[in-house]
LOTOR-607570 format. One record per atom (N, C-alpha, C): x negated, y, z; residue number from 1; residue in one letter. Coordinates in nm, 4 decimals, decimal comma. Atoms other than C-alpha are relative to their C-alpha. Layout:
BEGIN
u:X; v:Y; w:Z; resi:NUM; resn:A
...
This chain:
BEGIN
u:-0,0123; v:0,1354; w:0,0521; resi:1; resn:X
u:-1,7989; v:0,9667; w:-0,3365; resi:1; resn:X
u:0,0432; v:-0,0971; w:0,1094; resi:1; resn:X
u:-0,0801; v:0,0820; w:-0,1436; resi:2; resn:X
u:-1,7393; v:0,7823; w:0,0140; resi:2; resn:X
u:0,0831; v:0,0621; w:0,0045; resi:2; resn:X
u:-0,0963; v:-0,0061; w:-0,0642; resi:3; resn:X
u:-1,4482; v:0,9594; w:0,0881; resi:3; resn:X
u:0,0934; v:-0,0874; w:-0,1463; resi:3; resn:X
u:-0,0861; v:0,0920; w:0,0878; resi:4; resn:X
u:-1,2943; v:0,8215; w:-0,2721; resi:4; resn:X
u:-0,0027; v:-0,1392; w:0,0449; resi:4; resn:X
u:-0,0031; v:0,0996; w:-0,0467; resi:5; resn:X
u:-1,4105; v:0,4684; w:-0,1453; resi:5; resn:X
u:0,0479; v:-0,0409; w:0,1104; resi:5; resn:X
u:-0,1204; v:-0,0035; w:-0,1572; resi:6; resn:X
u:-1,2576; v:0,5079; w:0,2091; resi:6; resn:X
u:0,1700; v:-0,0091; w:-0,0262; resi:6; resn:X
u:-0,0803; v:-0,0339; w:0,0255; resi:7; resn:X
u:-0,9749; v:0,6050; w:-0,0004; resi:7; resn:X
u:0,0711; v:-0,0788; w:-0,0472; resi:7; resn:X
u:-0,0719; v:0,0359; w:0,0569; resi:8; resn:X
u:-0,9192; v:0,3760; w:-0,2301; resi:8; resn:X
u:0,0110; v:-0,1803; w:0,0766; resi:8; resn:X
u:0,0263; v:0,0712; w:-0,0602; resi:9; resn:X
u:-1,0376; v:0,1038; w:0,0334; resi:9; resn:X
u:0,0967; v:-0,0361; w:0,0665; resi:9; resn:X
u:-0,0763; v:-0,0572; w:-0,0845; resi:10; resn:X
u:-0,7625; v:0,2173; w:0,2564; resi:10; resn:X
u:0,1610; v:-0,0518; w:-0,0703; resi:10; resn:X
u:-0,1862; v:0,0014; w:0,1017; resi:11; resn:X
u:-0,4560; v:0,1697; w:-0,0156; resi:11; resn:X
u:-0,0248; v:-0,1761; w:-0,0544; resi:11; resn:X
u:-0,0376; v:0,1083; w:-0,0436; resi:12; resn:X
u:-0,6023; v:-0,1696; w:-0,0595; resi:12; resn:X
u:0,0249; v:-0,0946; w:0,0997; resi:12; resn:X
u:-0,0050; v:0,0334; w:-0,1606; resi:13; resn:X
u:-0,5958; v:-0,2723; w:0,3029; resi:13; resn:X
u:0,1709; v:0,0031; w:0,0246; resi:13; resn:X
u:-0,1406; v:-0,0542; w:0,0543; resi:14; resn:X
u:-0,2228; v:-0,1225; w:0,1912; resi:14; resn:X
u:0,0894; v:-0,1213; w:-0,0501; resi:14; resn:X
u:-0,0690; v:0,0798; w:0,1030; resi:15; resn:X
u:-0,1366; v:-0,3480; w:-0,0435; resi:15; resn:X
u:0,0176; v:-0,1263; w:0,0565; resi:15; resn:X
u:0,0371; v:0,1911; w:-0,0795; resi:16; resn:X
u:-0,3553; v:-0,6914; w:0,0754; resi:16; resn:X
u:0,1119; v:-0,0084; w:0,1293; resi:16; resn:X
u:-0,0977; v:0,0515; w:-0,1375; resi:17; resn:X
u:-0,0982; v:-0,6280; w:0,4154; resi:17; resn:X
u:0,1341; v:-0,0376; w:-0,0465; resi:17; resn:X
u:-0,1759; v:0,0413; w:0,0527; resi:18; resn:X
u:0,1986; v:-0,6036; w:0,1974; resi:18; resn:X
u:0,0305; v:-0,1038; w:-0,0829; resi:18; resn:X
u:-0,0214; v:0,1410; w:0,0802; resi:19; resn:X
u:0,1619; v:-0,8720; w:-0,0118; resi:19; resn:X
u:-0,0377; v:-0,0951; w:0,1154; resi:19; resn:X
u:0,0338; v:0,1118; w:-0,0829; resi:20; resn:X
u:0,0681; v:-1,1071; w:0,2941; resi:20; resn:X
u:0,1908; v:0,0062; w:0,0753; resi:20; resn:X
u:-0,1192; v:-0,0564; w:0,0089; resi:21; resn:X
u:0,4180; v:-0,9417; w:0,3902; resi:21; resn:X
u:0,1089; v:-0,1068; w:-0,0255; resi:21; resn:X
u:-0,1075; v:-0,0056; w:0,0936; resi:22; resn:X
u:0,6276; v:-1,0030; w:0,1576; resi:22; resn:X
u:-0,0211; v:-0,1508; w:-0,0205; resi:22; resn:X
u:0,0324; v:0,1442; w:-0,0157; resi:23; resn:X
u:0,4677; v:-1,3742; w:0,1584; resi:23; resn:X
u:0,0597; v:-0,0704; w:0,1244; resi:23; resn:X
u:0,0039; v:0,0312; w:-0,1527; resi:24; resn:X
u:0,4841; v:-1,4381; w:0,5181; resi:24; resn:X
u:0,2385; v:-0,0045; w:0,0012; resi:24; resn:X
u:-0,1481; v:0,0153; w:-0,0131; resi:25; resn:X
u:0,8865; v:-1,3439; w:0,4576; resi:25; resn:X
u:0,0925; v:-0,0905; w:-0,1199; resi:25; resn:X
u:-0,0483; v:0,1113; w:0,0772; resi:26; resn:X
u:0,9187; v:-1,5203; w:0,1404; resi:26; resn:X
u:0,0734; v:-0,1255; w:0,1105; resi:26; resn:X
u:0,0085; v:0,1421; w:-0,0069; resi:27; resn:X
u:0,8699; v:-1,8297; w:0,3567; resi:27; resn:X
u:0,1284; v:-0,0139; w:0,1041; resi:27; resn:X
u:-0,0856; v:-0,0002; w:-0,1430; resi:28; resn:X
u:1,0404; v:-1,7139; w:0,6956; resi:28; resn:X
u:0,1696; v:0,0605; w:-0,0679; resi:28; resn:X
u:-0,1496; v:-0,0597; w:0,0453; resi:29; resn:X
u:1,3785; v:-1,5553; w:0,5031; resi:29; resn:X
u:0,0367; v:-0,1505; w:-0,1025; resi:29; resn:X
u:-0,0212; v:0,1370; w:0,1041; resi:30; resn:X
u:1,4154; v:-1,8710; w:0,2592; resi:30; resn:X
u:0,1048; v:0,0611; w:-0,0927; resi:30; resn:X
u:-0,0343; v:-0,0478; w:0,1520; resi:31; resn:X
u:1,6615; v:-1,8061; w:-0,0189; resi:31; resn:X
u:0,1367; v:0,1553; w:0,0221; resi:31; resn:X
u:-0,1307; v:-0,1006; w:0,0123; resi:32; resn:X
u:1,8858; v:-1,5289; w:0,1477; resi:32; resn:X
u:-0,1067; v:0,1604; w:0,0355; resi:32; resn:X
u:0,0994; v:-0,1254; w:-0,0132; resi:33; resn:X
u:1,5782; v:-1,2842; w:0,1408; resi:33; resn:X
u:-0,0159; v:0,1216; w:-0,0920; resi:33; resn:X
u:-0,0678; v:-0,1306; w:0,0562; resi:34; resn:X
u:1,7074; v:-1,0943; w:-0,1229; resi:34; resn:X
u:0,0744; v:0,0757; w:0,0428; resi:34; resn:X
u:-0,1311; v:-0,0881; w:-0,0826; resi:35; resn:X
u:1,9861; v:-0,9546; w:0,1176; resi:35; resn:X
u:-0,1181; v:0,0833; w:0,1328; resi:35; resn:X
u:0,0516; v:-0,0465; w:-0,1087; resi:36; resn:X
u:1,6956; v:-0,8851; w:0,3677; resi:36; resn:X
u:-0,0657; v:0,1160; w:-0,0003; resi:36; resn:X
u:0,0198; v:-0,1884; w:0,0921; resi:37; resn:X
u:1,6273; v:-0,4869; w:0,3452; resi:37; resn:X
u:-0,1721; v:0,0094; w:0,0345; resi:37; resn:X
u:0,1723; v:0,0168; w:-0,0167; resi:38; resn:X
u:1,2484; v:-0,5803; w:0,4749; resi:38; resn:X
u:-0,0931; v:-0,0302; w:-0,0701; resi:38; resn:X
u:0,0336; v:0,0742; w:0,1216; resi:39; resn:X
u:1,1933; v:-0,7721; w:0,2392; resi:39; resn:X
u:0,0383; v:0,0774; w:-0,1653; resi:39; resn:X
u:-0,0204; v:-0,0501; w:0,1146; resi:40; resn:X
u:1,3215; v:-0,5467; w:-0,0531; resi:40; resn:X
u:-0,0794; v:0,1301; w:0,0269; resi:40; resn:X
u:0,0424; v:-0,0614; w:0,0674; resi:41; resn:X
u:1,1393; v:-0,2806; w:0,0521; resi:41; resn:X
u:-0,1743; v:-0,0011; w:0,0227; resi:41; resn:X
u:0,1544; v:0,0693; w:-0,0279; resi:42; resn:X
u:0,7990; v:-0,4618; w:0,1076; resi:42; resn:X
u:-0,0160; v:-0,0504; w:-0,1819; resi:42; resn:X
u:-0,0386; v:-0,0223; w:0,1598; resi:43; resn:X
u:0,8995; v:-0,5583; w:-0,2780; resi:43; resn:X
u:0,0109; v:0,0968; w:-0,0782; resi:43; resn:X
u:-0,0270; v:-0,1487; w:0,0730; resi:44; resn:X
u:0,9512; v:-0,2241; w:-0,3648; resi:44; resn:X
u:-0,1775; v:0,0532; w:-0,0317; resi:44; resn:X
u:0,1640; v:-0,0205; w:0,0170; resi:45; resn:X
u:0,5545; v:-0,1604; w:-0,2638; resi:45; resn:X
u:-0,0726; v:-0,0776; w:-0,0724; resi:45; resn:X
u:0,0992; v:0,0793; w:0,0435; resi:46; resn:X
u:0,4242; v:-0,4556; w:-0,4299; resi:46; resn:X
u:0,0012; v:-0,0362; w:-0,1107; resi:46; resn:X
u:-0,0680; v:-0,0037; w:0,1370; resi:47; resn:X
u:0,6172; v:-0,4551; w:-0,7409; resi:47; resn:X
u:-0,1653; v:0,0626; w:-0,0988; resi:47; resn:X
u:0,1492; v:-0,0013; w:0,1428; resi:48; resn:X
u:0,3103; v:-0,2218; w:-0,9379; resi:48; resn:X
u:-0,1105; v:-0,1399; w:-0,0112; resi:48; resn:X
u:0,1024; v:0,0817; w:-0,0300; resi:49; resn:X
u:0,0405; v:-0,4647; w:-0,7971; resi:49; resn:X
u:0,0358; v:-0,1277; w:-0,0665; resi:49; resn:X
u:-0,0082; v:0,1511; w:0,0642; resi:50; resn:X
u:0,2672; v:-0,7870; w:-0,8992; resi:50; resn:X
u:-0,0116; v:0,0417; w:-0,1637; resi:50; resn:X
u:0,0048; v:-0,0023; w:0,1390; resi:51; resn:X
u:0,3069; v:-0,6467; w:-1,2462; resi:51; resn:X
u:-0,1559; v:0,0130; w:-0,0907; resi:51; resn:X
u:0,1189; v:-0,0258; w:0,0463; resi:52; resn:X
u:-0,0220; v:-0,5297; w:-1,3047; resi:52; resn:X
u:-0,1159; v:-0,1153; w:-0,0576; resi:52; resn:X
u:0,0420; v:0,1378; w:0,0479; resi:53; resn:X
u:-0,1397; v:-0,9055; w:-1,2285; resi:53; resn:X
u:0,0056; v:-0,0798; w:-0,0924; resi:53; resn:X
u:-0,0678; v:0,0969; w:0,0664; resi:54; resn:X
u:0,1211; v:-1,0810; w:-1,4056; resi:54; resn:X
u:-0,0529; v:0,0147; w:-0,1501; resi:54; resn:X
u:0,0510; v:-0,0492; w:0,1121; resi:55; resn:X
u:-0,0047; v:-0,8581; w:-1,7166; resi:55; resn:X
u:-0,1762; v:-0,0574; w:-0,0434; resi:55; resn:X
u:0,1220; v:0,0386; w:0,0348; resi:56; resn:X
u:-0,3916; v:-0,9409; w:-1,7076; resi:56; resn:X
u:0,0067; v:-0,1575; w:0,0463; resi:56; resn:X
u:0,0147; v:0,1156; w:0,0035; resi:57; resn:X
u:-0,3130; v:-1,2924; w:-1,5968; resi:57; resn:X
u:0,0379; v:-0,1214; w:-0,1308; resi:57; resn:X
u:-0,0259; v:0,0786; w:0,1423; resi:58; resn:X
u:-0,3018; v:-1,5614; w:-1,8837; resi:58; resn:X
u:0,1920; v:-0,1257; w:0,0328; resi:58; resn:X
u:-0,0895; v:0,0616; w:0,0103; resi:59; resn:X
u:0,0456; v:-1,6905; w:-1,9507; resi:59; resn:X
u:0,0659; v:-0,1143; w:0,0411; resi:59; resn:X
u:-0,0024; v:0,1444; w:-0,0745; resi:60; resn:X
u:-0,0065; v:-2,0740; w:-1,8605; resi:60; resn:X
u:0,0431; v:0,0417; w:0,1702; resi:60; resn:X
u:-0,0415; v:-0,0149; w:-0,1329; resi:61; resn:X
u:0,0247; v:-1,9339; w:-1,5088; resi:61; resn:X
u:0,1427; v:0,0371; w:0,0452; resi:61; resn:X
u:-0,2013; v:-0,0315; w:-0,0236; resi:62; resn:X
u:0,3874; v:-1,9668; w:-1,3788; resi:62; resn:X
u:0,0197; v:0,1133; w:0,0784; resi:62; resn:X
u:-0,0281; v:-0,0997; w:-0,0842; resi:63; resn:X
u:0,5334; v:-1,6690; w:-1,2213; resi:63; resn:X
u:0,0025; v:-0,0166; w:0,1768; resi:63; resn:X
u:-0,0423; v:0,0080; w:-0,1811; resi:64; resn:X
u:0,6055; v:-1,8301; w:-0,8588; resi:64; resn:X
u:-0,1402; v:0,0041; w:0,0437; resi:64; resn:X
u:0,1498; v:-0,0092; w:-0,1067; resi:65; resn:X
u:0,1879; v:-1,8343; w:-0,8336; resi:65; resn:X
u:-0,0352; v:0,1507; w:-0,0268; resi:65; resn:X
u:0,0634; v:-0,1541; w:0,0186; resi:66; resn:X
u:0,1322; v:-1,4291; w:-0,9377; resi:66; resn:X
u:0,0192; v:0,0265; w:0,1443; resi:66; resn:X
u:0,0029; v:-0,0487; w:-0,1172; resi:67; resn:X
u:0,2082; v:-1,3231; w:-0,5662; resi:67; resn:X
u:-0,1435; v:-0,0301; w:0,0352; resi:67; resn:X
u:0,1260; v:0,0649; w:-0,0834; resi:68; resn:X
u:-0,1006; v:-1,5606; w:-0,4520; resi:68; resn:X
u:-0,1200; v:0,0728; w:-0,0680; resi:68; resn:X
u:0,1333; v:-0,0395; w:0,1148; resi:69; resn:X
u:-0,3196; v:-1,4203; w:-0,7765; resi:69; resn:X
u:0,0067; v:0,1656; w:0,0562; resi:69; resn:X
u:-0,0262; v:-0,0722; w:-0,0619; resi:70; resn:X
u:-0,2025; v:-1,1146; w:-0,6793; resi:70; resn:X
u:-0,0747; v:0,0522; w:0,1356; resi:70; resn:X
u:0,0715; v:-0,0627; w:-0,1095; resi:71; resn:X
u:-0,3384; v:-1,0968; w:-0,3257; resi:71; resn:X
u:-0,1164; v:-0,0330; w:-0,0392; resi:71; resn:X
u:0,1055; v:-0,0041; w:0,0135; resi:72; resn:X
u:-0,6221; v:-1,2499; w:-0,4331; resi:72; resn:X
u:-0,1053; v:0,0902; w:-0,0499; resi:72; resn:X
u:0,0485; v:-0,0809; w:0,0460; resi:73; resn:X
u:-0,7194; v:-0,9858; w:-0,6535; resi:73; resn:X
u:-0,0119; v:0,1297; w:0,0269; resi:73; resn:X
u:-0,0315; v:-0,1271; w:-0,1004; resi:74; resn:X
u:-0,6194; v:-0,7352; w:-0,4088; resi:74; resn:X
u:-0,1497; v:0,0302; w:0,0832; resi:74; resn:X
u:0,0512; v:0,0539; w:-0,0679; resi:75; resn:X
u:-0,8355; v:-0,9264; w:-0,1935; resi:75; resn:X
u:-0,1858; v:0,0554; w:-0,0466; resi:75; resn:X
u:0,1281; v:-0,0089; w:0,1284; resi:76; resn:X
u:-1,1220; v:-0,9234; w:-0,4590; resi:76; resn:X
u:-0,0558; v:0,1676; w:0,0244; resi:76; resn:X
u:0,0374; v:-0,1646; w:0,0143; resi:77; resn:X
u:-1,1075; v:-0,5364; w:-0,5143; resi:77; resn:X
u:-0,0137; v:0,0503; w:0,1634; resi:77; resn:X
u:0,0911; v:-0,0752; w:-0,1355; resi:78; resn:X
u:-1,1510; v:-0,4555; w:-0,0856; resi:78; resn:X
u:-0,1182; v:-0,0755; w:-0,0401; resi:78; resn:X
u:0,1067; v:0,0200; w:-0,0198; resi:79; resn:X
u:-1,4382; v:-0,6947; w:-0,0768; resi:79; resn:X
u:-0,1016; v:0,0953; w:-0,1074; resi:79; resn:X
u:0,0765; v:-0,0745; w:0,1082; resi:80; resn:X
u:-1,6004; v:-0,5137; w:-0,3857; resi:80; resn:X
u:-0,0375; v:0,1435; w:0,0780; resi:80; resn:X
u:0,0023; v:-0,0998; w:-0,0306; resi:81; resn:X
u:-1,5375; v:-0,2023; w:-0,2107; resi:81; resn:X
u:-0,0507; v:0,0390; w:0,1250; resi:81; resn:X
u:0,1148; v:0,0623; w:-0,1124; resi:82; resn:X
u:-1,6533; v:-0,3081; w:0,0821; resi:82; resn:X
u:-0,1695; v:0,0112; w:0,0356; resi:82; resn:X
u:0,1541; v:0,0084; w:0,0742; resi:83; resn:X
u:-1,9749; v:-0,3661; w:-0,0540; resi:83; resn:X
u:-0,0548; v:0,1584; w:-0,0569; resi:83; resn:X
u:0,0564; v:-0,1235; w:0,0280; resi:84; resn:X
u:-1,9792; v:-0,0250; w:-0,2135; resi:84; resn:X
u:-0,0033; v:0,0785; w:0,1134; resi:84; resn:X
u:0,0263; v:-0,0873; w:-0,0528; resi:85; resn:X
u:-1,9024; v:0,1764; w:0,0761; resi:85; resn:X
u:-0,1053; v:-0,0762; w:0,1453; resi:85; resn:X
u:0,0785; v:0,0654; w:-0,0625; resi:86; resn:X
u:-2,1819; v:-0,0554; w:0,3067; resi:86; resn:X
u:-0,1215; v:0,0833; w:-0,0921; resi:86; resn:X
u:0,1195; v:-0,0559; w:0,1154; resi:87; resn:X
u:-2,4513; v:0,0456; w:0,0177; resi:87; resn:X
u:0,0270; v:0,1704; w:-0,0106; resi:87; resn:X
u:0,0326; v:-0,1105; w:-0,0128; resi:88; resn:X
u:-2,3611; v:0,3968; w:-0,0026; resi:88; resn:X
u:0,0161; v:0,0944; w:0,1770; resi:88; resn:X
u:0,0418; v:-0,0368; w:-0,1428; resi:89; resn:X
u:-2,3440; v:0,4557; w:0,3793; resi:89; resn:X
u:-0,1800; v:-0,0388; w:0,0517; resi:89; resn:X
u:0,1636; v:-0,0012; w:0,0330; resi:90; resn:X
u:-2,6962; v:0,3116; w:0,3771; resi:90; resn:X
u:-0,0966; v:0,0813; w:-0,0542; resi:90; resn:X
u:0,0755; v:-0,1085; w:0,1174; resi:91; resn:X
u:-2,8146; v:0,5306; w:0,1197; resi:91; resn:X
u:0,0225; v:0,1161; w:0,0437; resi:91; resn:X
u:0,0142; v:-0,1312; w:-0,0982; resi:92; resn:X
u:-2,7151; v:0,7940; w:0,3340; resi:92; resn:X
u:-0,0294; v:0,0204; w:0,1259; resi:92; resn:X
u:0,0587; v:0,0291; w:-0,1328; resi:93; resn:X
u:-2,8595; v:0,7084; w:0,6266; resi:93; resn:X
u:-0,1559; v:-0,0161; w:-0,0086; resi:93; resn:X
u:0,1246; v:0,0521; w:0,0268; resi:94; resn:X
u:-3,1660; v:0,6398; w:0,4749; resi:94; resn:X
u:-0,0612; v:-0,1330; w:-0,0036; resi:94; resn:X
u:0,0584; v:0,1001; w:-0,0131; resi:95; resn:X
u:-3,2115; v:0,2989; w:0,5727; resi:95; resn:X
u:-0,0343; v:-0,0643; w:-0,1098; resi:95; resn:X
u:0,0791; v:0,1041; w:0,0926; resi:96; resn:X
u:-3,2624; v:0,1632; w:0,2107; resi:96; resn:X
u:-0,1105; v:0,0093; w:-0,0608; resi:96; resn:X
């Protein structure tokens, strides 16, 4: 069970870098960052994650903020996981 949480801990640590990424170049490439091959394939990785958002997020929300919802929820799922593999390293250590 920890190694799944290491695991899946690990691919968000993955993601949360590539979406900070792909942000960080949004800003620094400005509108010719579609031509920039760093940038397409930092897009290429983050593409499931943006869709996945854009899908459970409610409509009213404009597309140019899913990146931010996006990491956040990236963000969301390490700390969660976080938390689990803290509590079950404990629990195997005995200390609880």
């Amino acid at each position: 069970m920890l190694t799944l949480i290491v695991v899946l801990k690990a691919l968000a640590e993955v993601a949360g870098l590539a979406l900070l990424g792909q942000g960080l170049l949004f800003l620094l490439a400005g509108a010719s960052r579609e031509q920039n091959v760093f940038y397409r394939v930092i897009q290429t990785i983050t593409a499931p994650i943006i869709r996945f958002t854009r899908l459970i997020t409610p409509r009213f929300v404009p597309d140019r903020q899913i990146g931010l919802a996006a990491f956040f929820l990236v963000a969301g799922i390490w700390l969660a996981l976080t938390i689990v593999k803290v509590r079950l390293v404990l629990e195997m250590t005995g200390q609880r």
